[in-house]
DRENLUMTOR-462498 format. One record per residue (C-alpha): residue in one letter; y, z, x; residue number from 0. Coordinates in steps of 0.25 Angstrom, whole numbers. Layout:
// residues N
R code    c2    c3    c1 pos
R    A     Y     Z     X NUM
...
This chain:
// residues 111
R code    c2    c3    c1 pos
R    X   735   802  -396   0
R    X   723   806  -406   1
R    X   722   793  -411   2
R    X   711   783  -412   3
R    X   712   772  -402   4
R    X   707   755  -402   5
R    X   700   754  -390   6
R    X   702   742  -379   7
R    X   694   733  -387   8
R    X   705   732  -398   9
R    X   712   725  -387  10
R    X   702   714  -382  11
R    X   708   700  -386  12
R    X   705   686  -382  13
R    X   709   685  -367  14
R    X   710   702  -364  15
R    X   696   708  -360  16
R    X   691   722  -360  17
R    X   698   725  -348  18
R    X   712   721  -352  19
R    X   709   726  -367  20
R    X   706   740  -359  21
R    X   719   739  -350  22
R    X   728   736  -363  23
R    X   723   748  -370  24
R    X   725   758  -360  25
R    X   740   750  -359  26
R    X   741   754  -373  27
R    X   736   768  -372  28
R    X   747   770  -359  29
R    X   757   766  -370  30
R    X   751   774  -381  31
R    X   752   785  -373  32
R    X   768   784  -372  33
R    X   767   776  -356  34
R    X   776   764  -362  35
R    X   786   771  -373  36
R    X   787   774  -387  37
R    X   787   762  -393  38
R    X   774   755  -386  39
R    X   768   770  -386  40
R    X   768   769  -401  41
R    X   763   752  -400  42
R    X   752   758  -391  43
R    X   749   769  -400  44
R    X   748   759  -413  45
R    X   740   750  -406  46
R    X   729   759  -399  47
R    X   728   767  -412  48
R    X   724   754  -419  49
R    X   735   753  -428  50
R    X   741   740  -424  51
R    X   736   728  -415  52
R    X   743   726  -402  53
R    X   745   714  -405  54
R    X   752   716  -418  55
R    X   759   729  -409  56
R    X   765   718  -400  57
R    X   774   712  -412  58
R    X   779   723  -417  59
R    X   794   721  -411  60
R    X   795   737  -407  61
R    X   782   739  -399  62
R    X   784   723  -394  63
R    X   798   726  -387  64
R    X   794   739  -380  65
R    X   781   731  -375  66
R    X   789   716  -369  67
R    X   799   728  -363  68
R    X   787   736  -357  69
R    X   783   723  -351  70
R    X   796   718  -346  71
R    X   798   731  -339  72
R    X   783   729  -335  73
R    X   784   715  -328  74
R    X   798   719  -320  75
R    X   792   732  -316  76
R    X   780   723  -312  77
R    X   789   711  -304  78
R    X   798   721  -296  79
R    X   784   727  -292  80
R    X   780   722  -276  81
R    X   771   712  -278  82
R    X   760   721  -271  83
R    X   761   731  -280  84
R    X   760   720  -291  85
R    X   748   717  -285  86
R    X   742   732  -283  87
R    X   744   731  -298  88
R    X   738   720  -301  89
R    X   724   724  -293  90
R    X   726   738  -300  91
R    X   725   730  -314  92
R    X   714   720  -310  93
R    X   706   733  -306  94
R    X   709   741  -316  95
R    X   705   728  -327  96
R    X   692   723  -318  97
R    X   687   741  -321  98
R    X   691   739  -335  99
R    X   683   726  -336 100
R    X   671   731  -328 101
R    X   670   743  -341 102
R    X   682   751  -338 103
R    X   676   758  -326 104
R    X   692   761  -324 105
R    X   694   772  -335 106
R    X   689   765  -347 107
R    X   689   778  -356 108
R    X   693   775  -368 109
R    X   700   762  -365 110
């Protein structure tokens, strides 16, 4: 994609901090890059490109369907996981967003 891209600060909002604002735009540029289907590939695309908010993303009915269906799948995947692995997870996550908080130590790049 030889696009120009809005960088994590486009995505700082009351209650989010830099660290999440980081982790939501690399979510979007797995998406963007085909990792969830066609249809929140292209919302991904839209939004990282600029051309539309997210939140105004979320309510177009299209992109707003494929995303509550990804979560669904998501939260079962998530609830038939062993509680240990859950809990891997979860410490994976709170590492991952305490080196994105501390500067993005973790592969900060471009984020």
């Amino acid at each position: 994609m030889g696009e120009q891209h809005v960088g994590h600060e486009e995505f700082l909002a009351p209650g989010r901090d830099r660290a999440q604002a980081r982790a939501l735009r690399r979510s979007l540029r797995d998406m963007a890059d085909g990792g969830a289907g066609e249809i929140l590939q292209e919302m991904a695309q839209d939004v990282l490109s600029g051309r539309i908010g997210l939140r105004e993303a979320l309510r177009v009915g299209p992109y707003a369907t494929a995303l509550t269906e990804r979560v669904r799948a998501a939260q079962a995947e998530w609830e038939a996981m062993p509680a240990a692995e859950r809990e891997r997870h979860m410490a994976e996550a709170r590492r991952y967003l305490a080196a994105e908080g501390d500067g993005g130590a973790a592969g900060s790049g471009s984020a």
